[in-house]
GUGU-748942 format. One record per atom (N, C-alpha, C): residue number from 1; atom name; x, y, z. Coordinates in Angstrom, 3 decimals. Each point is the difference from the previous one (the first is absolute). Example, Ala and Ser with C-alpha at 12.3 -4.5 7.8 and 13.67 -1.06 7.14 Angstrom:
BEGIN
{1,'N',{13.190,-5.690,7.800}}
{1,'CA',{-0.890,1.190,0.000}}
{1,'C',{0.900,1.200,0.000}}
{2,'N',{-0.350,1.050,-0.720}}
{2,'CA',{0.820,1.190,0.060}}
{2,'C',{-0.770,1.090,0.730}}
This chain:
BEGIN
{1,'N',{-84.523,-32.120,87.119}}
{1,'CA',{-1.054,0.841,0.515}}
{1,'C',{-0.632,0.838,-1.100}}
{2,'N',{-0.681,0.901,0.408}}
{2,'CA',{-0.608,1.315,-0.687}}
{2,'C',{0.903,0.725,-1.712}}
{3,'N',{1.611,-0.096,0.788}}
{3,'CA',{0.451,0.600,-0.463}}
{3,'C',{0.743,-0.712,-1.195}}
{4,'N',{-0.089,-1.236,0.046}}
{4,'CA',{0.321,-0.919,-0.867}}
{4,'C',{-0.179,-0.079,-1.380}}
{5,'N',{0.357,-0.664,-0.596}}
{5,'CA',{-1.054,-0.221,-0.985}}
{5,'C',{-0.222,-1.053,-0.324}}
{6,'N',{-1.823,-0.146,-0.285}}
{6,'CA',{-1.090,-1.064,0.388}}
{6,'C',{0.448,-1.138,-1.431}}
{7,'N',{-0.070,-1.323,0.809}}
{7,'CA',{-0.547,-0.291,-1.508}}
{7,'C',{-1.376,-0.729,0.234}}
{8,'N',{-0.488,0.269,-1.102}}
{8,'CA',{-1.633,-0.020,-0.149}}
{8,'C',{-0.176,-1.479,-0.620}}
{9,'N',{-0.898,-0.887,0.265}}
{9,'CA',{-0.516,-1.359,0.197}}
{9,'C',{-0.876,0.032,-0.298}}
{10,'N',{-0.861,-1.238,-0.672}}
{10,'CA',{-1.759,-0.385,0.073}}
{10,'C',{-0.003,-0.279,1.682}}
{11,'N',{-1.147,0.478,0.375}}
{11,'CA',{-0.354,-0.466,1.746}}
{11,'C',{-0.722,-0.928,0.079}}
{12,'N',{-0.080,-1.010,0.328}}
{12,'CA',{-0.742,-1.665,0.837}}
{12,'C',{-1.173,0.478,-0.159}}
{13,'N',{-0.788,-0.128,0.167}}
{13,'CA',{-1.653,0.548,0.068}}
{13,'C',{-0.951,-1.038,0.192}}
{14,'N',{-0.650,0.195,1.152}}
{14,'CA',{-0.966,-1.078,0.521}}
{14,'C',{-1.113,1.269,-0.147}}
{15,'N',{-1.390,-0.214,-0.241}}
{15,'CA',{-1.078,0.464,0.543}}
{15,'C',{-1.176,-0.775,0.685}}
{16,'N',{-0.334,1.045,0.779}}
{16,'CA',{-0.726,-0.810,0.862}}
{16,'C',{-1.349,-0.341,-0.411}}
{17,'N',{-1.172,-0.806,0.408}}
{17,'CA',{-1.255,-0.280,-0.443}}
{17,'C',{-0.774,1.023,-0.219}}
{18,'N',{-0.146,1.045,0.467}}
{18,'CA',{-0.837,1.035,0.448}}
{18,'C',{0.629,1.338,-1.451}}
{19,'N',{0.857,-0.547,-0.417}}
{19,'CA',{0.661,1.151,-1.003}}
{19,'C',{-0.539,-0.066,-1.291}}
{20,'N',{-0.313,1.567,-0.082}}
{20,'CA',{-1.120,-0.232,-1.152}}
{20,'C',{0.456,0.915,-0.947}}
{21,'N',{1.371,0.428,0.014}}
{21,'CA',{0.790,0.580,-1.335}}
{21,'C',{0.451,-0.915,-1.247}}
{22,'N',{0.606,1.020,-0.511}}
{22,'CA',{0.559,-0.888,-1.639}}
{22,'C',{1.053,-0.731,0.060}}
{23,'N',{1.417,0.516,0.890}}
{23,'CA',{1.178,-0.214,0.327}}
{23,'C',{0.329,1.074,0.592}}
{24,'N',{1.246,0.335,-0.512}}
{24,'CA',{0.893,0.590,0.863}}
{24,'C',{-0.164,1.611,-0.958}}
{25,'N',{0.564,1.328,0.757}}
{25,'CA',{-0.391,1.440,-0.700}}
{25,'C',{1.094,-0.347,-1.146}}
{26,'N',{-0.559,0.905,-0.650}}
{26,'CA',{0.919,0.079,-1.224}}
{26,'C',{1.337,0.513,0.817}}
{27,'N',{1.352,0.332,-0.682}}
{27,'CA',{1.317,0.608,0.623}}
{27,'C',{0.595,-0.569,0.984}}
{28,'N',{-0.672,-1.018,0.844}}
{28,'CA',{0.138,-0.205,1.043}}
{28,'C',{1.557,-0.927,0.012}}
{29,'N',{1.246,0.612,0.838}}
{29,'CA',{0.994,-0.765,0.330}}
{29,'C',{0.518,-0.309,1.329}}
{30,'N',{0.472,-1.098,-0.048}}
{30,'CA',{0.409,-0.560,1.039}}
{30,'C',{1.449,-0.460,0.116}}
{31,'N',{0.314,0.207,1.055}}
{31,'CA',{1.826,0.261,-0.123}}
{31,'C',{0.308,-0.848,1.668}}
{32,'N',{0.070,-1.459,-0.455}}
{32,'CA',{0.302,-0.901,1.344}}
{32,'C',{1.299,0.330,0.610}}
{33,'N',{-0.121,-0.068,1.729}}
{33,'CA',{0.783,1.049,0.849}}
{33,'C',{0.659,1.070,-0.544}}
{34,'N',{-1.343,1.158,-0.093}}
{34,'CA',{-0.002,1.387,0.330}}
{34,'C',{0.594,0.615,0.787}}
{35,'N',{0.102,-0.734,0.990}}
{35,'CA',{0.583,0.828,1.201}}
{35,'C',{0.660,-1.288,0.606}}
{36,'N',{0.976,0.395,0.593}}
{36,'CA',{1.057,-0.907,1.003}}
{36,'C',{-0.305,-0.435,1.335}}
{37,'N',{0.579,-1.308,0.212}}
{37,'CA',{-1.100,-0.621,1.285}}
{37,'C',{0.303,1.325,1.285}}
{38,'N',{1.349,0.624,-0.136}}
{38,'CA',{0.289,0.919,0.875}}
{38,'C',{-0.839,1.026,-0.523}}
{39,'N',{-0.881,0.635,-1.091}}
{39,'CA',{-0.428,1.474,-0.045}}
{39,'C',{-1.432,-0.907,0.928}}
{40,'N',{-0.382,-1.083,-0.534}}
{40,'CA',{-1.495,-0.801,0.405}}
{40,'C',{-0.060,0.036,1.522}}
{41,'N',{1.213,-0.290,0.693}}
{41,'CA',{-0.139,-0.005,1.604}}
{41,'C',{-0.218,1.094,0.643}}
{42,'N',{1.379,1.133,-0.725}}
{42,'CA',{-0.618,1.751,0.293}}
{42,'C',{-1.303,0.678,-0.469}}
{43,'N',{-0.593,-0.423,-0.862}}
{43,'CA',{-1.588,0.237,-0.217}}
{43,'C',{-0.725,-0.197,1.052}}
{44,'N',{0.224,-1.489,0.204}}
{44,'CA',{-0.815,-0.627,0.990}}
{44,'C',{0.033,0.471,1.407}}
{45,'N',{1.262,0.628,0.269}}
{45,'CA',{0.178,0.464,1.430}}
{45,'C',{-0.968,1.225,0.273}}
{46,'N',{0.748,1.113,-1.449}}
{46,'CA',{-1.036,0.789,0.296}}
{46,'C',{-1.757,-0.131,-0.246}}
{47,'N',{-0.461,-0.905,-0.672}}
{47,'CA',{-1.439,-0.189,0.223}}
{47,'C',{-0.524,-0.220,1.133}}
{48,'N',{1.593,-1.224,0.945}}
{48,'CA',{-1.171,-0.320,1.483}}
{48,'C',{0.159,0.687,0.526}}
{49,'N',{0.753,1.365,0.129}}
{49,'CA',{-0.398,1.223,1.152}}
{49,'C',{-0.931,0.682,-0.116}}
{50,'N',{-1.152,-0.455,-0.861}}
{50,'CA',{-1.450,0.447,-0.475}}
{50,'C',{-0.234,1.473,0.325}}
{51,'N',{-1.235,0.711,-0.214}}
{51,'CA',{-1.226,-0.686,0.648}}
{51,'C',{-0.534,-0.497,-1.028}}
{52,'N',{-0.625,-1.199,0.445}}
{52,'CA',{-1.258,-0.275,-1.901}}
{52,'C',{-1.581,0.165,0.733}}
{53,'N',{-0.470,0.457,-1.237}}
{53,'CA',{-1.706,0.028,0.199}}
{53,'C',{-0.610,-1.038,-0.613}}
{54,'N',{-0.921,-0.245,1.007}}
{54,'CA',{-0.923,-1.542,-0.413}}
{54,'C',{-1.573,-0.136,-0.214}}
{55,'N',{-0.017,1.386,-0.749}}
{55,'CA',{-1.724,0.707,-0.378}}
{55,'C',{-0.311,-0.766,-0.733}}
{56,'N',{0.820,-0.827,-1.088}}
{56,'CA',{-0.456,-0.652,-1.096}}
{56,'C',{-0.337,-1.614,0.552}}
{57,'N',{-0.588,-0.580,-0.315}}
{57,'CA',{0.124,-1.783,0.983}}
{57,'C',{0.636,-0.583,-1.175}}
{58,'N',{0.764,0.548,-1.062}}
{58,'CA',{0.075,-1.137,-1.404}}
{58,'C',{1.986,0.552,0.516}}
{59,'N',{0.056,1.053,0.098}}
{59,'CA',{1.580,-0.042,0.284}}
{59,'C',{0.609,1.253,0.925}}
{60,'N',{1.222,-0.208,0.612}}
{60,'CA',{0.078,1.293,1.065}}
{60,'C',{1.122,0.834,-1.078}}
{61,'N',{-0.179,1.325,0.390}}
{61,'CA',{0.480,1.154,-0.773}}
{61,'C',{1.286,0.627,0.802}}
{62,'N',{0.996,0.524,-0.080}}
{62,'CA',{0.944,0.982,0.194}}
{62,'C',{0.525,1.168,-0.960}}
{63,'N',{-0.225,1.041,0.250}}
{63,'CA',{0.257,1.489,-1.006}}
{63,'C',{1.551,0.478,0.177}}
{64,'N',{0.566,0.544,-0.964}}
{64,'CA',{0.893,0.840,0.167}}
{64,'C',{-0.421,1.454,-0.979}}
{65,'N',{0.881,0.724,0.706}}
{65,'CA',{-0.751,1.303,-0.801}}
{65,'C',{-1.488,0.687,-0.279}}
{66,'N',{-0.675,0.081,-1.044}}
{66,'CA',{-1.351,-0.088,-0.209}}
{66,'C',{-0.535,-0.943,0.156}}
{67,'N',{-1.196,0.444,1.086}}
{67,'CA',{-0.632,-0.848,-0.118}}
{67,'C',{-1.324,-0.484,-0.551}}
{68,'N',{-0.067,-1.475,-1.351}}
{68,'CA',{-1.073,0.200,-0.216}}
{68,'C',{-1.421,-0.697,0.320}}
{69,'N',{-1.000,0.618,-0.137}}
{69,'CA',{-1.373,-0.975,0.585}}
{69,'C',{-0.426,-0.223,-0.977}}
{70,'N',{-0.461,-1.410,-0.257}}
{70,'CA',{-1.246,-0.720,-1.316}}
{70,'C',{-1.534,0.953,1.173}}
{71,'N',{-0.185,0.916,-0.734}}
{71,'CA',{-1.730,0.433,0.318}}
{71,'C',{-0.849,-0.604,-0.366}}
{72,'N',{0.061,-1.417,-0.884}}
{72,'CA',{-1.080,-1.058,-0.144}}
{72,'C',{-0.739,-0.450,1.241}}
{73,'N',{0.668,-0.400,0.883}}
{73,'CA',{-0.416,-0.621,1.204}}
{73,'C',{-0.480,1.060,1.272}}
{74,'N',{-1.219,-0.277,0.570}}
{74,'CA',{-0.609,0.824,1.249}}
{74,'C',{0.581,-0.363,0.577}}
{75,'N',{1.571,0.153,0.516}}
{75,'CA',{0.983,0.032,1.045}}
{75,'C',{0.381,1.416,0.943}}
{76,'N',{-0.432,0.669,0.649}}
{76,'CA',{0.167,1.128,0.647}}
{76,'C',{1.528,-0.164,-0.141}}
{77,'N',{0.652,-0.618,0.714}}
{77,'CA',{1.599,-0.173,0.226}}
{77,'C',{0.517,0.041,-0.935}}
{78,'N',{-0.451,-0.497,-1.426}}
{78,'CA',{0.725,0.380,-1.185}}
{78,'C',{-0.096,1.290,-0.514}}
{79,'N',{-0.923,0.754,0.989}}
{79,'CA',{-0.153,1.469,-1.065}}
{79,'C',{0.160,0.957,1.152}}
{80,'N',{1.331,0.240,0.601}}
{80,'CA',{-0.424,1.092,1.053}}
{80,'C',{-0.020,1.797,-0.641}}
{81,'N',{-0.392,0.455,0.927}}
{81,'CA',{0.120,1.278,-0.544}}
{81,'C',{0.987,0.774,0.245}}
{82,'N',{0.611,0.257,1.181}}
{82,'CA',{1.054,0.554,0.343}}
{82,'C',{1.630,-0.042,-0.813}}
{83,'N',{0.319,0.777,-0.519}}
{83,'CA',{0.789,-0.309,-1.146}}
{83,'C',{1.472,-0.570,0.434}}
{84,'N',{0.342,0.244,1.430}}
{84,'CA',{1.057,-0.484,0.884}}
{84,'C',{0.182,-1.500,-0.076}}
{85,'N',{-1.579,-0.660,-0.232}}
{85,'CA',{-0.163,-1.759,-0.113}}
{85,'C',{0.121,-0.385,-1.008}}
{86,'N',{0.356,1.056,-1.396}}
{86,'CA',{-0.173,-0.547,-1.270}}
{86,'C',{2.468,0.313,-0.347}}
{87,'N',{0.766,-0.516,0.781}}
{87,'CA',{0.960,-0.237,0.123}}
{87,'C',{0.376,-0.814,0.795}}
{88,'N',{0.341,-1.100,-1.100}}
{88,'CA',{0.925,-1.626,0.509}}
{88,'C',{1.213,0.570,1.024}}
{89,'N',{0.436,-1.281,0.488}}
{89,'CA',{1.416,-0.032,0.164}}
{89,'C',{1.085,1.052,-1.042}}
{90,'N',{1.186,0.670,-0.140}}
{90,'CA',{0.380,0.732,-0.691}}
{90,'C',{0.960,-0.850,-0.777}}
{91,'N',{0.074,0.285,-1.109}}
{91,'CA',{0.983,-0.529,-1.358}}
{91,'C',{1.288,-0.342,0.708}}
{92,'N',{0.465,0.710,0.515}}
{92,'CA',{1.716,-0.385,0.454}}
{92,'C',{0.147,-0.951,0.814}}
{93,'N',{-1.632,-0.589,0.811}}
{93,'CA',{0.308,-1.154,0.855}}
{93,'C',{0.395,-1.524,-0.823}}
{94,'N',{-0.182,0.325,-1.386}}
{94,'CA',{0.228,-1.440,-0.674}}
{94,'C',{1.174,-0.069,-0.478}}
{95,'N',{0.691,-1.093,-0.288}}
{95,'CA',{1.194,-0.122,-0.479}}
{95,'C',{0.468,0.998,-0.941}}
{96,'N',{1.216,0.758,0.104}}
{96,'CA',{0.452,1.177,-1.251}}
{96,'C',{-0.195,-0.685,-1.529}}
{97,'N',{0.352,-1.215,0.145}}
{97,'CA',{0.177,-0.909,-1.312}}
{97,'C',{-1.442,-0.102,-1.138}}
{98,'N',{-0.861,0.157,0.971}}
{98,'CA',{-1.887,-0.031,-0.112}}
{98,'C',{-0.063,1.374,-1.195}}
{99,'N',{0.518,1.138,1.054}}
{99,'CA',{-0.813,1.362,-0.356}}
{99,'C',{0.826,0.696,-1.435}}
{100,'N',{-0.668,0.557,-1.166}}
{100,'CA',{0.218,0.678,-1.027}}
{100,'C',{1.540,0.536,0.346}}
């Protein structure tokens, strides 16, 4: 898991047609199974007790903690005002193993 220690790999790398970078960021590492099929299932559990937002049509979102909005997009729902809506789900709902 998390607490392990990683070992770091070149990563597979396909890009897609539409990709119009150089490669990959500079620094960038990759450390094959990061996490354990058991931390991957407890992730997953807690993601499907959602809620997710589906303002974006390219992908759906779920927050923990702060929450943040891309203000690029004329999305009302991405920018509320009330500061009560600008807090996700809370940090402790994710796995202990996850959080700092």
């Amino acid at each position: 898991g998390l607490a392990a220690a990683a070992a770091w790999c070149a990563p597979h790398v396909t890009f897609g047609a539409k990709y119009q970078g150089s490669g990959l960021p500079e620094g960038l590492r990759y450390s094959r199974d990061f996490v354990t099929e058991d931390e991957e299932r407890e992730l997953v559990d807690v993601m499907a007790e959602g809620p997710w937002q589906n303002n974006l049509k390219s992908r759906a979102q779920q927050f923990f903690g702060l929450v943040y909005y891309l203000t690029t997009h004329n999305v009302t729902e991405l920018q509320p005002g009330d500061e009560y809506l600008q807090v996700g789900r809370p940090l402790e709902e994710l796995p202990s193993w996850l959080l700092p």
